[in-house]
N, C-alpha and C positions, 0 to 999 in steps of 0.2 A: 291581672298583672299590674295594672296600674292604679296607683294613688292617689286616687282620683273619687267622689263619690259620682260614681256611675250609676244612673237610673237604670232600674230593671223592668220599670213599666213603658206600657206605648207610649205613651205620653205623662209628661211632668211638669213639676213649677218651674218658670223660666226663675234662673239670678237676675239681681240689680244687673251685675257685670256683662251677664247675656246681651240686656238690654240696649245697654254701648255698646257693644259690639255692632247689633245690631244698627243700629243709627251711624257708625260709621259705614258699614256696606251698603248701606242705603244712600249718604250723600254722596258716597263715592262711585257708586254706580250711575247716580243722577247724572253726575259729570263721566263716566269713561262712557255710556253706550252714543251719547249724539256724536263725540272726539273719534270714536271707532267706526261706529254707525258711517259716516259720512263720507267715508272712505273707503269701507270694505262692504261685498256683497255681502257678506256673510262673519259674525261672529260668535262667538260660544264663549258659554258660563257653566262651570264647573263649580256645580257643590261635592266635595269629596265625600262628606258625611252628614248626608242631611237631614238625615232624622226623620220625625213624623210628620212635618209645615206647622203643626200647632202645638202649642202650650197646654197645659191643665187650666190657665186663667181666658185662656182662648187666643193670646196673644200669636201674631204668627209668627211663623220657625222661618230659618233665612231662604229657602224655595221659594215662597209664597212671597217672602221680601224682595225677593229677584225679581220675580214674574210680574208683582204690581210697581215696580220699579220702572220696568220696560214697557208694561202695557197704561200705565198712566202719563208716560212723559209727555212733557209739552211740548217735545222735537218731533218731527217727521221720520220715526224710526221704521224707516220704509224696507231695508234690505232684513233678508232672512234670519233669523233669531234663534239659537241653538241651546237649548237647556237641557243638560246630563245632569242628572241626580242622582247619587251610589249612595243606596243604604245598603247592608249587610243585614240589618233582621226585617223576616215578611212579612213581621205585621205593622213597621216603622213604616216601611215602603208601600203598604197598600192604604193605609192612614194618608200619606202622601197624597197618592193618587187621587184618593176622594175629597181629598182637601183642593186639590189643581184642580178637579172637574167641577168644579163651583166658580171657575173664574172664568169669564166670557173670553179666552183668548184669542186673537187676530190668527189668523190663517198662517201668516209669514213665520210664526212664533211654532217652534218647533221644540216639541219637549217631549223627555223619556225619562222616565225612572229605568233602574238597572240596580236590580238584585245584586250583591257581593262587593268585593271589600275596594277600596278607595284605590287600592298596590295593583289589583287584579285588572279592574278594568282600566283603569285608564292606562295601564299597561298596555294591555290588548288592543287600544285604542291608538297607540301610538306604535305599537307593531303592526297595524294596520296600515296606516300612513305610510311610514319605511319603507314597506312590503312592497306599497302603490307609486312611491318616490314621490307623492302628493306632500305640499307644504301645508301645515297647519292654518285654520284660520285665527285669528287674532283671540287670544282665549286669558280670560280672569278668573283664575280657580280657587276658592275657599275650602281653605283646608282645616279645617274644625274640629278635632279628633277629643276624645273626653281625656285620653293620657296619652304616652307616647310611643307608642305602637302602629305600623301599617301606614305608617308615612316614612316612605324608605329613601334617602336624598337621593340616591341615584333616579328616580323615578322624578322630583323634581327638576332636579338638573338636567334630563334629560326635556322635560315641560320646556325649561328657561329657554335651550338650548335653540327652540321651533323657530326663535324670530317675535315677533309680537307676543308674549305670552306672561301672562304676570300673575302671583300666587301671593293672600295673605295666608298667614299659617300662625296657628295657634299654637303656641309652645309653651308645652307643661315645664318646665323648670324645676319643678317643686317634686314629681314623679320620679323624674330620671335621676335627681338627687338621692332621693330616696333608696331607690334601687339600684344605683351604683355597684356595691360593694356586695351586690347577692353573689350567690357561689351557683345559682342557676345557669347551666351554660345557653339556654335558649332566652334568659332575661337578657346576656350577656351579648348575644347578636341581634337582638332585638336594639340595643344603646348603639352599637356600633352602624346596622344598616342607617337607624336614625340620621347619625353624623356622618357616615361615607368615611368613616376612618375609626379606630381600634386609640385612636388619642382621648376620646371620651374616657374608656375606662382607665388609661394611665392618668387623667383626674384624677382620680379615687386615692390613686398612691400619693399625693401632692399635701402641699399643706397651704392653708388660708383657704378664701372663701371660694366654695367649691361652687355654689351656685353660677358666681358671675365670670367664674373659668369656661363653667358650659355655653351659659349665654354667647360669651363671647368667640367661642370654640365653634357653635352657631353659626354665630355672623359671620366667621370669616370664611366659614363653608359656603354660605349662600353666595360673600361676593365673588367665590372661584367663578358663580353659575351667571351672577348680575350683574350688570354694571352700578345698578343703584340697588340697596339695602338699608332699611332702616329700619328697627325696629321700636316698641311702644310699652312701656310697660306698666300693666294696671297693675295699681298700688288700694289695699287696705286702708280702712283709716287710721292703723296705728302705722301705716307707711310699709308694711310688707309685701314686695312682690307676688303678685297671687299667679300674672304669668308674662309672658309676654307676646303682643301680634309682633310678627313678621313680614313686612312686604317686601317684595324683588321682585324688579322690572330690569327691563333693559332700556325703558323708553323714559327720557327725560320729562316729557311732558306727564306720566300716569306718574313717578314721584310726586311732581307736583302738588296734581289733583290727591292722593295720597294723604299729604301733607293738610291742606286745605279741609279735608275733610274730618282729619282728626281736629284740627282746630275749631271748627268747629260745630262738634261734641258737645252735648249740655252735661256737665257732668252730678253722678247721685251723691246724695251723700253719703253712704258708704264707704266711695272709692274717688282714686283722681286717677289721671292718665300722667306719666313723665315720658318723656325721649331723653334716653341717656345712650343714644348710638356712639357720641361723644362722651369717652371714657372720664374726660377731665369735665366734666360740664350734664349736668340731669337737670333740664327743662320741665318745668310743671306747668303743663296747660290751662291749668285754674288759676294760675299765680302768673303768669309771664312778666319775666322781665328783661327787656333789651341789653342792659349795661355785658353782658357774657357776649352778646353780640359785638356790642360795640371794641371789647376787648379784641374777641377773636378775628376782625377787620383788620386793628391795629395789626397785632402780628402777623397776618398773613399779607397785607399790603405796605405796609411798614417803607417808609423811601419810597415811594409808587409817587412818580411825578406825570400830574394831567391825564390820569387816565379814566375813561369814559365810563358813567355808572352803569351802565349796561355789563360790563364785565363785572363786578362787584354783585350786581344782582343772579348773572349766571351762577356766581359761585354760591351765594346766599340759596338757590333754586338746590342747587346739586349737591354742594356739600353742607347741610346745617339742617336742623330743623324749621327756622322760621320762613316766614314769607316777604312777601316785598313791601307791605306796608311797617315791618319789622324793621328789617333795615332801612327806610326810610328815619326812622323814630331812632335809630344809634347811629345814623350817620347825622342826624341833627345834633346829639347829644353829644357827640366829637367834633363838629364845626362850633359848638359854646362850648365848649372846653378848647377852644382854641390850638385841638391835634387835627382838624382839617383843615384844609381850605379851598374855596371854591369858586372856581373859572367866571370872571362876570357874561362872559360870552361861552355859549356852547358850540358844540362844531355845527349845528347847522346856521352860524351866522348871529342868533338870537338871543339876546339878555335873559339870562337865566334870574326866573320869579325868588326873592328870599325864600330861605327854609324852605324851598323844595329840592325836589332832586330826579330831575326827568332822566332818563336814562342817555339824554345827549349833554349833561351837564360833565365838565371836567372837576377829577377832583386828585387835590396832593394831601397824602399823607404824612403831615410833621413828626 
């Protein structure tokens, strides 16, 4: 069903694109398991589709990337450690297994592969819970699908809904376009389960660019389910959208770490990564440059008399793609441009350092 080239063997060549991927779930989980860890007895990592752990070149598949994530950190990842892996085909899954039984893992470290499809189980899984009135534990699920099938929003948003619970999801853009306009009625509820609404295929009937109608048709599905959504779009080197990752959290701090981790990303040359969550504004993380920030400060604080960088940097956290040493470097470049200006004393009493910008510095926007 999907347009997508999907491997028919156990195992295959990993993409460049794979690879990134890769290396963002890997810094990213560097940072959520100690931030989780440290708080809860108990957490869980969801691979929705995890494949075989290994590559054709040997490289390993994102299970194996979990597993030695959490079993080499250099935190005291002392509470219990819950690893669900759903492949759908038996010999994906049993490739898995014998790939897992090669790694010395800690006791506390609980892992299961599970036969069937990503919709199925963790469906069951969370009828489970319901069932028991038990709240979920703190849980990051990778949702990795080869096209867009058997990731049904309801089933995420149901995930979101648990409290602690955060999903990156891989969104084929380029499939569902594709397939839009089939006269299949089972393609046709396949597009719409995706979206949690029947406004995907009225796409189809529209005119201009149908792709970034989906995307965005998307995003604003997820933020019914999240408070935070952003998502990532890997670009080709002639600059074509090949797809886009997705995360949604409810937790300001896993944005963050989120962010951070996409950043940094070494990227191939093949491909680059942009953030264009902001519909007026596409961020390229090989290329960065502050002055869109420094704009988008102007107008949203615009008249802001003596107000603390600490607010500035919240909204820099929550609503934007960059970080705080981002906004450090466009709030400089609007204090010489002489549309800041900046408090010689901060509220805690102290002479604020030139060209810095501690988060107790006052600043007015001219």
């Amino acid at each position: 069903m999907d347009c997508v080239a999907v491997p028919r063997d156990t195992i295959w060549a990993i993409e460049p694109h794979t690879l990134a991927k890769h290396q963002i779930l890997r810094k990213y989980l560097d940072a959520w398991l100690p931030i989780l860890g440290a708080y809860n007895e108990r957490i869980v990592y969801v691979d929705g589709f995890s494949g075989p752990g290994q590559y054709m070149g040997g490289e390993p598949g994102s299970p194996i990337i979990a597993l030695e994530a959490a079993r080499t950190h250099r935190a005291n990842l002392g509470g219990e450690l819950v690893f669900l892996f759903i492949e759908e085909r038996a010999d994906r899954a049993d490739h898995l297994e014998s790939e897992i039984a090669k790694l010395p893992l800690p006791a506390h470290f609980k892992v299961g592969v599970e036969r069937g499809t990503f919709a199925d189980r963790l469906g069951r899984r969370l009828d489970e819970l319901e069932a028991d009135r038990s709240q979920i534990e703190p849980t990051f699920a990778l949702i990795d699908p080869f096209g867009f099938s058997g990731i049904p929003y309801a089933l995420i948003q149901r995930l979101l809904s648990k409290g602690k619970c955060e999903v990156l999801i891989t969104f084929m853009v380029d499939s569902i376009n594709r397939w839009l306009t089939h006269p299949d009625e089972d393609i046709r509820t396949h597009i719409v389960e995706t979206f949690g609404t029947d406004e995907a295929i009225r796409i189809a009937e529209g005119t201009g660019d149908r792709a970034t109608a989906l995307k965005n048709l998307y995003h604003s599905q997820l933020n019914r389910a999240a408070k935070f959504v952003r998502y990532f779009e890997m670009r080709d080197r002639d600059g074509r959208a090949v797809y886009y990752l997705f995360f949604a959290s409810n937790n300001s701090l896993g944005h963050l770490k989120m962010k951070e981790a996409m950043w940094k990303v070494d990227p191939f040359g093949d491909f680059m990564f942009s953030d264009s969550t902001d519909p007026n504004q596409t961020l390229l993380f090989n290329q960065p440059s502050t002055a869109p920030l420094a704009a988008d400060l102007t107008a949203k604080f615009r008249g802001a008399v003596k107000i603390p960088v600490k607010r500035i940097e919240v909204y820099v956290q929550d609503h934007t793609a960059y970080l705080r040493k981002h906004m450090g470097e466009a709030l400089g470049q609007l204090e010489a441009g002489h549309k800041l200006k900046v408090a010689e004393i901060k509220t805690d009493g102290k002479r604020r350092r030139a060209k810095t910008f501690p988060n107790e510095a006052l600043v007015t926007f001219l």
